[in-house]
DRENLOZA-137840 format. One record per residue: residue number from 1; x, y, z of N, C-alpha, C in turn; residue in one letter. Coordinates in Angstrom, 3 decimals. Last residue first. Example, Ala and Ser with C-alpha at 12.3 -4.5 7.8 and 13.67 -1.06 7.14 Angstrom:
BEGIN
R | resi | nxx | nyy | nzz | caxx | cayy | cazz | cxx | cyy | czz | resn
R | 2 | 12.850 | -2.250 | 7.080 | 13.670 | -1.060 | 7.140 | 12.900 | 0.030 | 7.870 | S
R | 1 | 13.190 | -5.690 | 7.800 | 12.300 | -4.500 | 7.800 | 13.200 | -3.300 | 7.800 | A
//
This chain:
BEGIN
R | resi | nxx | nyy | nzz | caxx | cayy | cazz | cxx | cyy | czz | resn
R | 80 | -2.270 | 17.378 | -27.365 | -1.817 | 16.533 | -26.569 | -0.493 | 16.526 | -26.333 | X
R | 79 | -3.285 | 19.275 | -28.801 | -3.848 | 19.445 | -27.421 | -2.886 | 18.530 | -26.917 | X
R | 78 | -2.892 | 18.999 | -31.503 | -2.416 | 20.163 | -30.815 | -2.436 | 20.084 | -29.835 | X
R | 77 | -5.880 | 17.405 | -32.472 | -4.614 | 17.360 | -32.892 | -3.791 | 19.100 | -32.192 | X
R | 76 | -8.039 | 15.827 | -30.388 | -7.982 | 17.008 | -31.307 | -6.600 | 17.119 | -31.725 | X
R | 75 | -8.033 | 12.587 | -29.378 | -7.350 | 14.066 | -29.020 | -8.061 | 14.643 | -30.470 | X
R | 74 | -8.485 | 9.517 | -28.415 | -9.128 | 10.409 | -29.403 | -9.149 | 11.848 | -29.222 | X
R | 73 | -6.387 | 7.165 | -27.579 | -7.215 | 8.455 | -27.026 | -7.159 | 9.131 | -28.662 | X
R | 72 | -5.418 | 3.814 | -26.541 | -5.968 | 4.692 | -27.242 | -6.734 | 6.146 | -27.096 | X
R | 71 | -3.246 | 3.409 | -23.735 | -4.381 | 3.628 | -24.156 | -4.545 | 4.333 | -25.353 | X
R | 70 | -0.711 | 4.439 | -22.548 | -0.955 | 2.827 | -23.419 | -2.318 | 2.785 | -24.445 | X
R | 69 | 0.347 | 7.692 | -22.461 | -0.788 | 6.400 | -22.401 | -0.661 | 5.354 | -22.672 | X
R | 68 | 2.137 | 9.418 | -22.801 | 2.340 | 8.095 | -22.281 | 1.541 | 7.240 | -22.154 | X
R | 67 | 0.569 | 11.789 | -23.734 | 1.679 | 10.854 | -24.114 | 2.008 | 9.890 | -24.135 | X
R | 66 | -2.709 | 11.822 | -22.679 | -1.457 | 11.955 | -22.234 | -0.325 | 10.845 | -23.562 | X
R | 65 | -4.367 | 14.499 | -23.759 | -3.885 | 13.777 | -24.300 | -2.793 | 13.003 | -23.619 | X
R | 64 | -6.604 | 16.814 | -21.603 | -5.868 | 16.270 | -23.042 | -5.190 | 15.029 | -22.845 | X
R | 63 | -8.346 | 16.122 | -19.333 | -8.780 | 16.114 | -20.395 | -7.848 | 16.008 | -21.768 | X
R | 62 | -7.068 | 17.542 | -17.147 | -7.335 | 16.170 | -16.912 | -7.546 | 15.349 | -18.140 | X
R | 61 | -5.138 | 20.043 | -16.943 | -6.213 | 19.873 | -17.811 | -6.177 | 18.316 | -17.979 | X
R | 60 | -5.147 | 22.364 | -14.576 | -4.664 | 21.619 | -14.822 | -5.805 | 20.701 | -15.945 | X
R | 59 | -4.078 | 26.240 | -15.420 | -4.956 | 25.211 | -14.896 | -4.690 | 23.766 | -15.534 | X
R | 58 | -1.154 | 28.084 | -14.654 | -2.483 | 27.241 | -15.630 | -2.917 | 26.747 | -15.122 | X
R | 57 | 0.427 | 27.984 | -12.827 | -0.312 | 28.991 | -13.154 | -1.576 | 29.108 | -14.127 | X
R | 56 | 1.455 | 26.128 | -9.987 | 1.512 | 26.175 | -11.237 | 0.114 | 27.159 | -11.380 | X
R | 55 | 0.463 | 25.893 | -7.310 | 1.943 | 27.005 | -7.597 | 1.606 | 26.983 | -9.427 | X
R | 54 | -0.806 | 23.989 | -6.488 | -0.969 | 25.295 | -6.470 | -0.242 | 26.088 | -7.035 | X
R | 53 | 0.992 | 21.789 | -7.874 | -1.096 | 22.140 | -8.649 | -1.319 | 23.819 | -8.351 | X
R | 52 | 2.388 | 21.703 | -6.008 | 2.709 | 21.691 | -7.165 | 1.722 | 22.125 | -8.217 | X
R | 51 | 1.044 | 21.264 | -3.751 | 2.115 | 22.532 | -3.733 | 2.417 | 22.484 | -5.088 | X
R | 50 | 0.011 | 18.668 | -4.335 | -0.709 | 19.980 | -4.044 | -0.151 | 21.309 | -3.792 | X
R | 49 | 2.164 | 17.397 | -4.120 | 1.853 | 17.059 | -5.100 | 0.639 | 18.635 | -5.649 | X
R | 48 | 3.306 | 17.377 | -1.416 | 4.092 | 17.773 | -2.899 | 3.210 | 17.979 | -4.180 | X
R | 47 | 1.124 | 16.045 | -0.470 | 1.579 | 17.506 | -0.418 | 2.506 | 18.337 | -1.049 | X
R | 46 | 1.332 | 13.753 | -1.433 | 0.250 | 14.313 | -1.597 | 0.295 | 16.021 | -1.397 | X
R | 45 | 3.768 | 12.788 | -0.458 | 3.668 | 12.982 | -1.974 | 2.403 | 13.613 | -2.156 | X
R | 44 | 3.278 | 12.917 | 2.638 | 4.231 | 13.893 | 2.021 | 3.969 | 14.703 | 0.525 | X
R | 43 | 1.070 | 10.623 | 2.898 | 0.610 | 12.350 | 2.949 | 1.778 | 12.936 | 2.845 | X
R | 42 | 2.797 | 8.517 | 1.549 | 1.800 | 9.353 | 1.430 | 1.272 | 10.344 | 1.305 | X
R | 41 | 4.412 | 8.425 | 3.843 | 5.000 | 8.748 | 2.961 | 3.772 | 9.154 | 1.851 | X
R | 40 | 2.898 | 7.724 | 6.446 | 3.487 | 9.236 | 6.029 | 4.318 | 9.364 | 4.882 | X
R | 39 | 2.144 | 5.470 | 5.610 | 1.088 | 6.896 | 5.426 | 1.527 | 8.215 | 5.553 | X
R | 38 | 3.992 | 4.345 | 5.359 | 3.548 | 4.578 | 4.338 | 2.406 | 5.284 | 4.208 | X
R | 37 | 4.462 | 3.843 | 7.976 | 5.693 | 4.363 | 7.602 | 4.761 | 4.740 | 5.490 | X
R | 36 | 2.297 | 2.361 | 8.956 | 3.031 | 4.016 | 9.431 | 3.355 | 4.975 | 8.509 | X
R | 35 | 3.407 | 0.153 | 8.091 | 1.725 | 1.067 | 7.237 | 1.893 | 3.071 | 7.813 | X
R | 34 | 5.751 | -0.811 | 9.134 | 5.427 | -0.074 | 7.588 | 4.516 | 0.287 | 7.423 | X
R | 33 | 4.214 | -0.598 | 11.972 | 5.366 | 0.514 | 11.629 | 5.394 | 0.189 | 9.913 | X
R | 32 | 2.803 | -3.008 | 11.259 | 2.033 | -1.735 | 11.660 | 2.976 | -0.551 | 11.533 | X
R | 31 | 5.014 | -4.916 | 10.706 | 3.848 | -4.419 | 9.555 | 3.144 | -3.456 | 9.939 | X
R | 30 | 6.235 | -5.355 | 13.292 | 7.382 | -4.726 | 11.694 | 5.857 | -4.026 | 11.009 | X
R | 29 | 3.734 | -6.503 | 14.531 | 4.606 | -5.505 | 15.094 | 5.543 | -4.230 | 14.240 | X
R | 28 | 4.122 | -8.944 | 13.152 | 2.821 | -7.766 | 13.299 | 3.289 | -6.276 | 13.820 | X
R | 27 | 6.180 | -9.708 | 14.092 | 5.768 | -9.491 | 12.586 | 4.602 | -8.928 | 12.326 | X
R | 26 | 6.044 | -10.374 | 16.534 | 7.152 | -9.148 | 16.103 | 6.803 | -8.790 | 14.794 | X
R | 25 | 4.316 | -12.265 | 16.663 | 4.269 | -10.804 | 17.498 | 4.871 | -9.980 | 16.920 | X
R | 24 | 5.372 | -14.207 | 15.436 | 4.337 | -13.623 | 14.637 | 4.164 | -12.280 | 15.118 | X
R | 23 | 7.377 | -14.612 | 17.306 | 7.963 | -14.578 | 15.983 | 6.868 | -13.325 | 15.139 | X
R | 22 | 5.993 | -15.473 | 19.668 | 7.179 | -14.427 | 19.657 | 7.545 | -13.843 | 18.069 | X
R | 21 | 4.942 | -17.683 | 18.739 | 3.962 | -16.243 | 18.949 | 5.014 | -15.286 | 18.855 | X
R | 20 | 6.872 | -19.748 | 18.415 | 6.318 | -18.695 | 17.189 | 5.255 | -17.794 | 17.282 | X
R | 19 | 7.714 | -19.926 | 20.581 | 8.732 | -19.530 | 19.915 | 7.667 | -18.856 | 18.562 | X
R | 18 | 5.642 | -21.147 | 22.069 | 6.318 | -19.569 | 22.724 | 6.934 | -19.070 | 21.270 | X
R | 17 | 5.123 | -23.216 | 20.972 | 4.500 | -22.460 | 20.426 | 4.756 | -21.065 | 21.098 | X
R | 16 | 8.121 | -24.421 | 21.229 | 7.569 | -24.186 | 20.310 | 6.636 | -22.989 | 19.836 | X
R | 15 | 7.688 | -24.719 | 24.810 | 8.438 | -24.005 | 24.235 | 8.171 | -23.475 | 22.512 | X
R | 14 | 3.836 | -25.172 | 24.191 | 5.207 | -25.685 | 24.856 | 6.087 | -24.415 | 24.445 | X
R | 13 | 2.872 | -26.536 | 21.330 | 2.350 | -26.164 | 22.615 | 3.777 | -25.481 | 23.028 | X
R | 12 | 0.817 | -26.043 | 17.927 | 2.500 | -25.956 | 19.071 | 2.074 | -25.785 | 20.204 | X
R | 11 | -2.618 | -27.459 | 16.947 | -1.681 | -26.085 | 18.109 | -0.215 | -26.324 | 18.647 | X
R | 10 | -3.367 | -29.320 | 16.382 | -2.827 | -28.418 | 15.141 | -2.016 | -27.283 | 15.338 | X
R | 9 | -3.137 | -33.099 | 17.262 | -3.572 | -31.422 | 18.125 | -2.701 | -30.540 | 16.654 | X
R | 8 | -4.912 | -35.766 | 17.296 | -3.948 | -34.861 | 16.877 | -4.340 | -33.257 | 17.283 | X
R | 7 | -6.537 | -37.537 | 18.201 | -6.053 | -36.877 | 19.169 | -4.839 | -35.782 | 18.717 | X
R | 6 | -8.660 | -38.138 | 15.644 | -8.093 | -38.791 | 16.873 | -7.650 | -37.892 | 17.394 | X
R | 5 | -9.539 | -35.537 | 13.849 | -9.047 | -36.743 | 13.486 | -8.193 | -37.494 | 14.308 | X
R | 4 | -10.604 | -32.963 | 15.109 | -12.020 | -34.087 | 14.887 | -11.198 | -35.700 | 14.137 | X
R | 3 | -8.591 | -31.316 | 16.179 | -9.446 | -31.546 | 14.836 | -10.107 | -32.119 | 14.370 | X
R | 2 | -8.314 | -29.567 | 19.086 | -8.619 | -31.256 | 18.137 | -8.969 | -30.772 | 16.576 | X
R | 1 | -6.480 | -27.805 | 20.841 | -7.504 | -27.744 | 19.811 | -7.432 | -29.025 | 18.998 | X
//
């Protein structure tokens, strides 16, 4: 592959460019097993998370106050 500046080539040929397909192969390779590996971690916490919503006996109230906010929130006093 030229690059339009004399005869320089941008492509490893040779042993070289064996050496870093091999490299990138495997690194594509690692990154599809972590996306794996993070969808099933995922759909675990999601199911924890829905065993937890179900089981609890109140309803869940999206609406009060959280504690921890950073955010300013305009609560009713008691709710939060």
């Amino acid at each position: 592959m030229s690059c339009g500046i004399g005869d320089t080539q941008l492509e490893p040929t040779g042993r070289d460019g064996d050496r870093i397909n091999a490299v990138l192969a495997a690194a594509g390779y690692n990154f599809s097993l972590l996306l794996r590996w993070f969808e099933e971690l995922l759909r675990v916490l999601s199911l924890i998370l829905c065993h937890a919503l179900l089981a609890k006996k109140t309803p869940l109230h999206l609406t009060r106050c959280a504690k921890l906010s950073s955010r300013p929130t305009h609560c009713r006093p008691g709710l939060g």
